[in-house]
C-alpha positions in Angstrom: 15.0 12.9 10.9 13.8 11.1 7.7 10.8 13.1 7.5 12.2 16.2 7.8 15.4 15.4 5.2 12.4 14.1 2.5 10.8 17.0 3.1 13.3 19.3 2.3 14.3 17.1 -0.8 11.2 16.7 -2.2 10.3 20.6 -1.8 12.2 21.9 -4.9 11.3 19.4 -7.1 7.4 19.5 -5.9 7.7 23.4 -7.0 9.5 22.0 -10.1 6.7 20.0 -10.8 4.1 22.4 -9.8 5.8 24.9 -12.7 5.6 23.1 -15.3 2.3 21.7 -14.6 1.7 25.6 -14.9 3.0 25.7 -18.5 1.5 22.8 -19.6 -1.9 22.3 -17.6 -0.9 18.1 -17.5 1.0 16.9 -14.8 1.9 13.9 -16.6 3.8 16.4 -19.3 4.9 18.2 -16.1 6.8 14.7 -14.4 8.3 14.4 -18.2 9.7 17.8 -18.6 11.3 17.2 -14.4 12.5 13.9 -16.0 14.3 16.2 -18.8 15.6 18.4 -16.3 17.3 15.2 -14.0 18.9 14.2 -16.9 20.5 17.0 -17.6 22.2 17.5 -14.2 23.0 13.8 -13.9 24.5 13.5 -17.6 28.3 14.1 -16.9 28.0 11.2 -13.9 26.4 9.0 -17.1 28.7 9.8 -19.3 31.6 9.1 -16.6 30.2 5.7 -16.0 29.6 4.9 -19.7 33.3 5.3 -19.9 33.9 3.4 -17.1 31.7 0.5 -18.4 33.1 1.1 -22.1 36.7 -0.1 -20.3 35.9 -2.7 -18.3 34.5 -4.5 -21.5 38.0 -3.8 -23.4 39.0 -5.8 -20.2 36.9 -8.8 -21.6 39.4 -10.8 -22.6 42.1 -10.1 -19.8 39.2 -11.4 -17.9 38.5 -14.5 -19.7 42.0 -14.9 -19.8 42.6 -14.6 -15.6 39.6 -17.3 -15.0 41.0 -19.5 -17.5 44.2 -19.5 -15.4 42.7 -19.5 -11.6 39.9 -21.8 -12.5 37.8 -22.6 -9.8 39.7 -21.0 -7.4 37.4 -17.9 -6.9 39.2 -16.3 -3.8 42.6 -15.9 -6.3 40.3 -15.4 -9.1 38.7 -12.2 -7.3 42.0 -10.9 -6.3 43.3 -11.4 -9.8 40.5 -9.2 -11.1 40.9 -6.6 -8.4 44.2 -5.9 -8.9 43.7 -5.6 -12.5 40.7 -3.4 -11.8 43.1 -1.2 -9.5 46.2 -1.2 -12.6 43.7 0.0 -14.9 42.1 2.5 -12.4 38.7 1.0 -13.0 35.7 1.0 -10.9 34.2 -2.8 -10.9 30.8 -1.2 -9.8 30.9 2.3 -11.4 28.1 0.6 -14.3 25.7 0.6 -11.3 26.5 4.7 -10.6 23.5 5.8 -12.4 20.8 3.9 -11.0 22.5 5.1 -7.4 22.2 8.4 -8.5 18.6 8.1 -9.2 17.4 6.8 -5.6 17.6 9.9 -4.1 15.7 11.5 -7.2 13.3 8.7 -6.9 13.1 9.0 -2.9 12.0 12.5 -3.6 9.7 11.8 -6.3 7.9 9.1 -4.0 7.3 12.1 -1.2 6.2 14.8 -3.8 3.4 12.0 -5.1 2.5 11.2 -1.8 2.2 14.4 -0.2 0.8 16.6 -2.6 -3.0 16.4 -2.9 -3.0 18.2 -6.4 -1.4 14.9 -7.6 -4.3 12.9 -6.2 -6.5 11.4 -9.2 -4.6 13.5 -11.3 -5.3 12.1 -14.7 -2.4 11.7 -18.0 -3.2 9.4 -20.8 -5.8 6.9 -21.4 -6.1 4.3 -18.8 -3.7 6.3 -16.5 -6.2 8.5 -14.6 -4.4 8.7 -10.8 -0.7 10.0 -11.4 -0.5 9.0 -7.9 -1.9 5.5 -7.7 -0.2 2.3 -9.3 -1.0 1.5 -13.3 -4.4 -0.6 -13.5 -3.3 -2.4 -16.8 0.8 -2.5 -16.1 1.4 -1.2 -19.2 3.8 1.2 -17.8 5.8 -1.2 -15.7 5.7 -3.6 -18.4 7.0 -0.7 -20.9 9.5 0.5 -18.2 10.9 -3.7 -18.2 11.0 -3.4 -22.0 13.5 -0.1 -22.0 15.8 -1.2 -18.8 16.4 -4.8 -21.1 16.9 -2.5 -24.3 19.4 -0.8 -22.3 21.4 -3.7 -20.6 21.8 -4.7 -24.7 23.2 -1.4 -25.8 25.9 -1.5 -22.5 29.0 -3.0 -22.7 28.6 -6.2 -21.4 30.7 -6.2 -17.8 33.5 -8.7 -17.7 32.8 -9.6 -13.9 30.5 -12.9 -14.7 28.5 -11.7 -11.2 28.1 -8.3 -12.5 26.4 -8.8 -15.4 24.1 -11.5 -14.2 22.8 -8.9 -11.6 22.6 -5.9 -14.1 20.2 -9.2 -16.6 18.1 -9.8 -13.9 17.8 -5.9 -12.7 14.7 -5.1 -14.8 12.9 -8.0 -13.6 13.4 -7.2 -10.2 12.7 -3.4 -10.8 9.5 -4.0 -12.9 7.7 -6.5 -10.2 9.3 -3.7 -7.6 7.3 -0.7 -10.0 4.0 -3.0 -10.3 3.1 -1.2 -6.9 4.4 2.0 -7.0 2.5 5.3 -8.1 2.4 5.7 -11.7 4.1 9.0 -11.8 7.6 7.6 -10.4 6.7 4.3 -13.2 6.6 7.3 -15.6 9.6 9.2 -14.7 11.9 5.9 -14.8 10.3 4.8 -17.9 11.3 8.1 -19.5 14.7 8.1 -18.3 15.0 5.0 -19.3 14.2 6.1 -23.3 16.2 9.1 -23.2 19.2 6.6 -21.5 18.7 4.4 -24.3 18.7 7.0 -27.2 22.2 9.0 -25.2 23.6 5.3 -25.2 22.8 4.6 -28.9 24.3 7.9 -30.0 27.7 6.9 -27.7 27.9 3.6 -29.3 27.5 5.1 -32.6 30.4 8.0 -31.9 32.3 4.8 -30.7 31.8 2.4 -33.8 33.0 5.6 -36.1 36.4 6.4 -33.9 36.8 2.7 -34.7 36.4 3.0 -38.5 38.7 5.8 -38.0 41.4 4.3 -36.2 41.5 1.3 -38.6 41.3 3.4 -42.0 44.2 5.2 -40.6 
């Protein structure tokens, strides 16, 4: 059953692949330009959950505010926060919708580079000569670590204490994850990881001018 649902996932974007490697003659240009295209379809889930992220830190200080009340009492404490996460119609884990949305993708990505023999010591840059065998020198994975804490900084920080512990310690976990995967799927998350972090510095930058605005007005 698995086998047969990767398979038909991973065929489109195998002939996506396959296409541009046609244009461009590099299959590491070809997994950038898929990486483009994913980005594209997912972008209005992003944007949703920028916005979703965007409230919950406006929340901050409600938050502050409700554990200074409950204190250690974490089971009031929780349903404090969930109520006021359910008045505000707020998703407490809607920051973590983008990386969801990008298993599946990923998933897909793992069975194109396994399965297609094209792929195989397919060379892109430098000391990356196998597209389909892990980065000798971890310079990818270290790069991709790099970009994922660049991009926890630009976020709004999330008011739930638990929450944005997990999303500090995500790129650790993901790089020493990434230290043994294929170099291609390193390559397509370190990509959408830069073009995450220059859509999140152009959001933050709309956001800082509306708030000039308002104030001048």
């Amino acid at each position: 059953m698995f086998a047969t649902l990767g398979y038909y996932i991973c065929v489109p974007f195998a002939f996506l692949t396959r296409l541009f490697y046609s244009w461009t003659g590099s299959y590491g240009v070809a997994l950038i330009l898929f990486t483009l295209v994913v980005k594209l379809v997912l972008l209005p889930f992003q944007l949703k959950s920028k916005k979703s992220m965007l409230k919950m830190s406006r929340l901050a200080p409600l938050a502050k505010a409700l554990e200074a009340k409950y204190g250690d009492d974490k089971q009031r404490l929780n349903m404090a926060m969930m109520e006021m996460y359910k008045t505000e119609k707020i998703n407490p884990v809607g920051g973590c919708l983008p990386i969801a949305l990008q298993l599946p993708v990923f998933l897909a990505l793992y069975w194109v580079l396994l399965a297609s023999v094209e792929l195989r010591d397919a060379p892109w840059i430098f000391w990356v000569t196998d597209l389909a065998a892990p980065d000798p020198w971890f310079i990818l994975p270290i790069l991709m670590i790099i970009t994922m804490v660049i991009q926890f900084k630009l976020n709004p920080t999330p008011p739930d204490p638990v929450q944005a512990k997990m999303m500090a310690i995500m790129p650790f976990v993901f790089g020493i994850m990434f230290i043994f995967f294929a170099s291609g799927l390193v390559l397509y998350w370190l990509i959408n990881n830069i073009l995450s972090i220059i859509q999140q510095y152009v959001v933050n930058k709309q956001i800082e001018a509306d708030r000039i605005k308002r104030q001048s007005n």
